[in-house]
C-alpha positions in Angstrom: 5.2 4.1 13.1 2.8 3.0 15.7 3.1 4.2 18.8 3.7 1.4 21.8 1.2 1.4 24.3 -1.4 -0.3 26.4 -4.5 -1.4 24.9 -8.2 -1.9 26.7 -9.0 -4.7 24.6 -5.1 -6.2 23.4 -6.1 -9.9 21.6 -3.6 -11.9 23.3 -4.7 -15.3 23.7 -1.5 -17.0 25.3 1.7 -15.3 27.3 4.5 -17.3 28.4 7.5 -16.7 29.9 10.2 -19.7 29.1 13.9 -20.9 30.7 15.5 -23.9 29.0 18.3 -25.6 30.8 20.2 -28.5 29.7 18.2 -31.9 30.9 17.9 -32.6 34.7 17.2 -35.6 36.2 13.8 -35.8 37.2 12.1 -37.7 40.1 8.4 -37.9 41.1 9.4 -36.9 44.7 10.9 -34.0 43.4 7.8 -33.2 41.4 6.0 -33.8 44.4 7.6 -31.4 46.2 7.5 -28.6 43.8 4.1 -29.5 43.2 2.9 -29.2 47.4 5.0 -25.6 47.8 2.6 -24.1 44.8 -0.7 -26.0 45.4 -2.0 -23.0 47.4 -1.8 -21.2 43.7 -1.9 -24.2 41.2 -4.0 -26.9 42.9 -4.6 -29.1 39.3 -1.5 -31.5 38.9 -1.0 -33.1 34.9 1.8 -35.6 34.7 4.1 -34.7 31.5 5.5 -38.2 30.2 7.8 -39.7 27.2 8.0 -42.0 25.8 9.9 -43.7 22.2 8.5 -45.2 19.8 10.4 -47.7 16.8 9.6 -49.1 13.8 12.3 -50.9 11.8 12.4 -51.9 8.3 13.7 -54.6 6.5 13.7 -55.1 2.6 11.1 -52.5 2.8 8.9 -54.1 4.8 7.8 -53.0 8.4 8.7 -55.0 11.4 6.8 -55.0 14.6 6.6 -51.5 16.4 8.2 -51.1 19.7 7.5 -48.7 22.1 9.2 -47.8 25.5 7.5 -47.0 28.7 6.7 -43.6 29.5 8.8 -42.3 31.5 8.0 -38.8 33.9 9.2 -35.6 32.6 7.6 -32.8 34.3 4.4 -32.0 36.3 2.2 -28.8 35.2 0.2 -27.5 37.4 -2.8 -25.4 37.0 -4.3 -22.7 39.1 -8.3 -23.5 39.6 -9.4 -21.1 37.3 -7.3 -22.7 34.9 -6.2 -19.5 33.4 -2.4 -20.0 34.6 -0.7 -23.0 33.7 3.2 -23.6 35.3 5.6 -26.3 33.8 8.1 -27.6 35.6 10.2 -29.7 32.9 13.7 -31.6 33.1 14.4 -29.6 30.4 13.4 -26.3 32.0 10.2 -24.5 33.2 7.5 -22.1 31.6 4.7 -20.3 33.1 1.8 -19.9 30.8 -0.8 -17.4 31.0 -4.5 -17.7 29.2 -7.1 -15.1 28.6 -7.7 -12.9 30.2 -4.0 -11.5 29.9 -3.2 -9.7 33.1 0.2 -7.5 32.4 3.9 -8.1 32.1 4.4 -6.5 34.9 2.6 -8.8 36.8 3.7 -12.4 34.6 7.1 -11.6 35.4 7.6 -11.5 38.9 5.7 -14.8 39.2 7.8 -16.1 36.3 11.0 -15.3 39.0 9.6 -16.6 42.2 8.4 -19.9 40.1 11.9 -20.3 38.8 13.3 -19.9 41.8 11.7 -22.9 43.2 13.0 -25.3 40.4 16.4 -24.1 40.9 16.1 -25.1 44.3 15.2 -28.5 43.6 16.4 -29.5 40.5 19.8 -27.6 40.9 20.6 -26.9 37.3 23.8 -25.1 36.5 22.9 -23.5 32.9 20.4 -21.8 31.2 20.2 -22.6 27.1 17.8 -20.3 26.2 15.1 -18.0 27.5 12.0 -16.9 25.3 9.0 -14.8 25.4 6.5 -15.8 23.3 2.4 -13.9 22.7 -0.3 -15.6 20.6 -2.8 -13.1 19.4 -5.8 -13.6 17.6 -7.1 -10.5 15.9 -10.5 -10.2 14.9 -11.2 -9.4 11.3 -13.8 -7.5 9.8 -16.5 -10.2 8.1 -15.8 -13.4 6.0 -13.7 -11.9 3.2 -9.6 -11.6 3.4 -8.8 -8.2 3.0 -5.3 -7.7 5.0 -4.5 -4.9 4.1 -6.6 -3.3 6.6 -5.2 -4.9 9.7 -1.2 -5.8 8.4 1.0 -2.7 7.3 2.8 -5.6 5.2 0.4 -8.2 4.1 1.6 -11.6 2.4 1.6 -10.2 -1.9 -0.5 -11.8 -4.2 1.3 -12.6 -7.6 0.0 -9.6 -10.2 -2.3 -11.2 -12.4 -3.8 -13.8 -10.4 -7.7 -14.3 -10.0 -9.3 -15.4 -7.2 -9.6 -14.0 -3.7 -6.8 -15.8 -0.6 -9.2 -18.2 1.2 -5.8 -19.3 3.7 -2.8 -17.7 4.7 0.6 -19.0 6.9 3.4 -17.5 6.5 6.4 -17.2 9.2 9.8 -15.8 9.2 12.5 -15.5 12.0 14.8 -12.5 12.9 18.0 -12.0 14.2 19.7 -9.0 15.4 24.0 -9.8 15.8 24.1 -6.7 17.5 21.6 -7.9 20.7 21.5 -11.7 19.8 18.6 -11.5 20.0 16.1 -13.7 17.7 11.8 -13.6 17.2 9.7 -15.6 15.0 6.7 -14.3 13.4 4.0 -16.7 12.4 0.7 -15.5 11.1 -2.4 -17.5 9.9 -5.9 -17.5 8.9 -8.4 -19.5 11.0 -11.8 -20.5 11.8 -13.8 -17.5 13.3 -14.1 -17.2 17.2 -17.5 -15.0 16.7 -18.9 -15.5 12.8 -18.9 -13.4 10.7 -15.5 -12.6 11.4 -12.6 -14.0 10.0 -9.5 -14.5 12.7 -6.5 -14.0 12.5 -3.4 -15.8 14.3 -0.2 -13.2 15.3 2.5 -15.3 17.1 5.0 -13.7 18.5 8.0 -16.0 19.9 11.4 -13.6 20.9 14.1 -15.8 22.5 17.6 -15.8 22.8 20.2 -18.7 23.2 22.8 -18.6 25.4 24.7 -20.3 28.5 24.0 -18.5 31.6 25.4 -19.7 35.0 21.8 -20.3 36.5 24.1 -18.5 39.9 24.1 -15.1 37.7 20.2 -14.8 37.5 20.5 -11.1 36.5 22.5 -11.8 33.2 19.7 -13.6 32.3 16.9 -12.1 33.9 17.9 -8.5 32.3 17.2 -10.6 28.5 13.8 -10.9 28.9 12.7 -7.2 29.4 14.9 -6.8 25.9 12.4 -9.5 24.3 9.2 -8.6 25.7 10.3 -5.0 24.2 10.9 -6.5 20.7 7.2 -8.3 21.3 5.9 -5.0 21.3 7.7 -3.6 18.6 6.8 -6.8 16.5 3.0 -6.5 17.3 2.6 -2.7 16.5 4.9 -3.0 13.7 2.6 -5.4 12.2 -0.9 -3.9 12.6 -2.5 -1.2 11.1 -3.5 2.2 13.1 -7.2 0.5 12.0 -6.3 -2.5 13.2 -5.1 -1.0 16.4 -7.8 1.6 17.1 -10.6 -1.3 17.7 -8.5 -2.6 20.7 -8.1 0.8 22.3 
């Protein structure tokens, strides 16, 4: 088994750290608010909006479509490197982190101090859910699939086929009943970053549903350092020592 550690070179692409609460109502002076005691840190403001769309049918033919009017759901705002991204949401908040990945030990702290914000002005009494989710994208060597070089447990060819896998998605979702908790693995083929390498896409999404009294912050807090630990056991479960040495 792979030993956990740090890596010089880890191929995370996208960290974030996610609360869901049951939907709050949201106003833009709210918004506003949240928005002025973080512009010091995230300066770029991006409206999030709704909106519905219908289309009925009768006899099997379309009628007109109708469409509501957008309504405000959430601000996020970006720090002006853009390499931080914050969301605060009527249906909860998420702090997003780009390359180049800093450390957990520094996402989570801000994750806290964030959350703590949009508690105080949106006032919600439960938290649903809390997830931590990692996108990697893991270099392969040159244009031609050969996973078993990078994945301990690559996706099996049928015996007997021909031909060589020119696309791959596959994704499956655990659950442990003994800590609730649940992670999603998704992994893909996709377009090369630097040609003549192949890339591959590891997503990583641990989460856990629940109803937390948003008052008990610990209860909930405590989860995440479970998940981000069954990240990690996810990612260096799934790559090979090969795999792994080229990120030391």
């Amino acid at each position: 088994m792979s030993r956990i550690r740090s890596l010089k070179h880890p191929p995370i692409t996208e960290a974030l750290i996610d609360l869901r609460v049951p939907d709050v109502s949201v106003a833009k002076e709210q918004l506003d608010k949240l928005a002025s005691l973080v512009a010091r840190d995230y300066p770029e403001v991006v409206p999030l909006k709704r909106f519905e769309a219908r289309l009925d049918v009768v006899d099997g033919q379309p009628l007109a479509a109708e469409a509501s009017e957008p309504d405000l759901r959430g601000y996020a705002l970006k720090s002006e490197t853009g390499e931080q991204l914050v969301q605060f949401r009527s249906d909860g908040f998420t702090l997003n982190r780009l390359r180049p990945y800093t450390s957990w030990e520094t996402l989570l702290p801000e994750a806290r101090r964030l959350w703590g914000l949009f508690v105080d002005v949106f006032h919600p009494e439960t938290v649903s859910k809390v997830a931590v989710r990692y996108i990697n994208h893991v270099q392969l060597d040159g244009m031609r699939v050969q996973l078993q070089k990078s994945l301990k447990s690559p996706m099996p060819i049928p015996e007997g086929l021909t031909g060589e896998m020119a696309s791959l998605l596959t994704s499956v979702v655990l659950y442990d009943q003994r800590t609730q908790n649940s992670v999603r693995i998704t992994q893909s083929l996709e377009p090369p970053h630097q040609p003549p390498n192949l890339v591959m896409l590891l997503d990583i999404d641990a989460f856990q549903a629940g109803a937390w009294d948003v008052a008990n912050s610990e209860a909930y807090w405590s989860v995440f350092e479970q998940l981000h630990t069954l990240k990690n056991e996810v990612f260096f479960k799934t790559l090979t020592d090969t795999a792994l040495e080229k990120l030391e």
